[in-house]
C-alpha positions as CSV (number, residue, x, y, z in Angstrom):
1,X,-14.0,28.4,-21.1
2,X,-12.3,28.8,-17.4
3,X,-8.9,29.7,-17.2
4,X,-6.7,27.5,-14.9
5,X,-3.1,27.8,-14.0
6,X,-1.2,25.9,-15.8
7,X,0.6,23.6,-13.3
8,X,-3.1,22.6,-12.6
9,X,-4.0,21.8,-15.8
10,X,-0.8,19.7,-16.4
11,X,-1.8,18.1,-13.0
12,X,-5.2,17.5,-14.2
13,X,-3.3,16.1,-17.8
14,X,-1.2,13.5,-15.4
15,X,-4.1,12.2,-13.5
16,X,-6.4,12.1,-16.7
17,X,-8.8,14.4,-14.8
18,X,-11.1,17.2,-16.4
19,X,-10.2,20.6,-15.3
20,X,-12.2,22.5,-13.0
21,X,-14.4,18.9,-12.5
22,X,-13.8,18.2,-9.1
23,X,-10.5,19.2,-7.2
24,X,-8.5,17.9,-4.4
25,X,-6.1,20.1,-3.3
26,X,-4.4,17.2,-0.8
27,X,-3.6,15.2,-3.9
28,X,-2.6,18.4,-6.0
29,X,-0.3,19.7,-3.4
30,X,1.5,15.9,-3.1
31,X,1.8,15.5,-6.6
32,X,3.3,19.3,-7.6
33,X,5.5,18.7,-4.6
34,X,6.9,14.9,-5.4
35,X,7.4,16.7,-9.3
36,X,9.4,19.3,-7.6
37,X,11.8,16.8,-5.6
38,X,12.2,14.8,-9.1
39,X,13.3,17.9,-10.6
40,X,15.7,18.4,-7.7
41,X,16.9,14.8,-8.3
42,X,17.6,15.3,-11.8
43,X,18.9,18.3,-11.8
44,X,20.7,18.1,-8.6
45,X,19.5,21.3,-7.8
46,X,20.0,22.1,-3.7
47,X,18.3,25.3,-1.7
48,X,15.2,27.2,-2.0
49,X,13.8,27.8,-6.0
50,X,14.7,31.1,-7.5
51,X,12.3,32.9,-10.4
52,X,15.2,30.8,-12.5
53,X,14.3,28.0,-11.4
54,X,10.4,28.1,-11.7
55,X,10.9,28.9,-15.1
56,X,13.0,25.6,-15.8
57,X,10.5,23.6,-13.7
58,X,7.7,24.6,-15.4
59,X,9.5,23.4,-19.3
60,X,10.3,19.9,-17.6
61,X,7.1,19.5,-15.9
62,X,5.3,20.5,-19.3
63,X,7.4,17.7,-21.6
64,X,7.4,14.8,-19.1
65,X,5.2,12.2,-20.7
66,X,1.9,12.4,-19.6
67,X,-0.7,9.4,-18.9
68,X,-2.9,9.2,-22.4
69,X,-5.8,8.0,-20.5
70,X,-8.7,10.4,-21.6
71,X,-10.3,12.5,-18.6
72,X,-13.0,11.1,-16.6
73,X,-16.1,13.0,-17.2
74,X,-17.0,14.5,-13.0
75,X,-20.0,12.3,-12.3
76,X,-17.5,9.1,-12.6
77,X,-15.0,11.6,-10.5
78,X,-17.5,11.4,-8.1
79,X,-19.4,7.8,-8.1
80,X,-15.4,7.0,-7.6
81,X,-15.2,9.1,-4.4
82,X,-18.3,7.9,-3.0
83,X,-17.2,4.1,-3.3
84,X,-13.7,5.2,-1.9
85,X,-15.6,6.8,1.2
């Protein structure tokens, strides 16, 4: 099996999507970044992220709850992005 970096694969956990079966970086980028300002938010954190922080963004983004809708297998994936085109 691939290896994938792990804010992918909790991306991929959060949108019930299989890894490595279809990607769009547009959403991916939106959603890490809108988890990074909730992180600022809660923590109250202010300025650029240090190693530090990474670290401590990585242990909150890997508890928050995650959707328990199983992953679409790809060919749904992409019979979805067809219809949406």
């Amino acid at each position: 099996m691939a290896e994938y970096q792990r804010r992918y694969v909790w991306y991929c956990r959060a949108k019930g999507l299989v890894p490595g079966a279809g990607f769009d970086g547009g959403d991916y980028i939106r959603w890490i970044n809108a988890r990074w300002r909730d992180w600022d938010i809660q923590t109250g954190h202010k300025g650029p992220h240090m190693e530090a922080d990474h670290v401590a963004f990585d242990l909150w983004l890997n508890s928050e709850p995650q959707d328990t809708t199983p992953p679409r297998p790809a060919r749904q994936l992409e019979r979805e992005r067809n219809i949406l085109q």
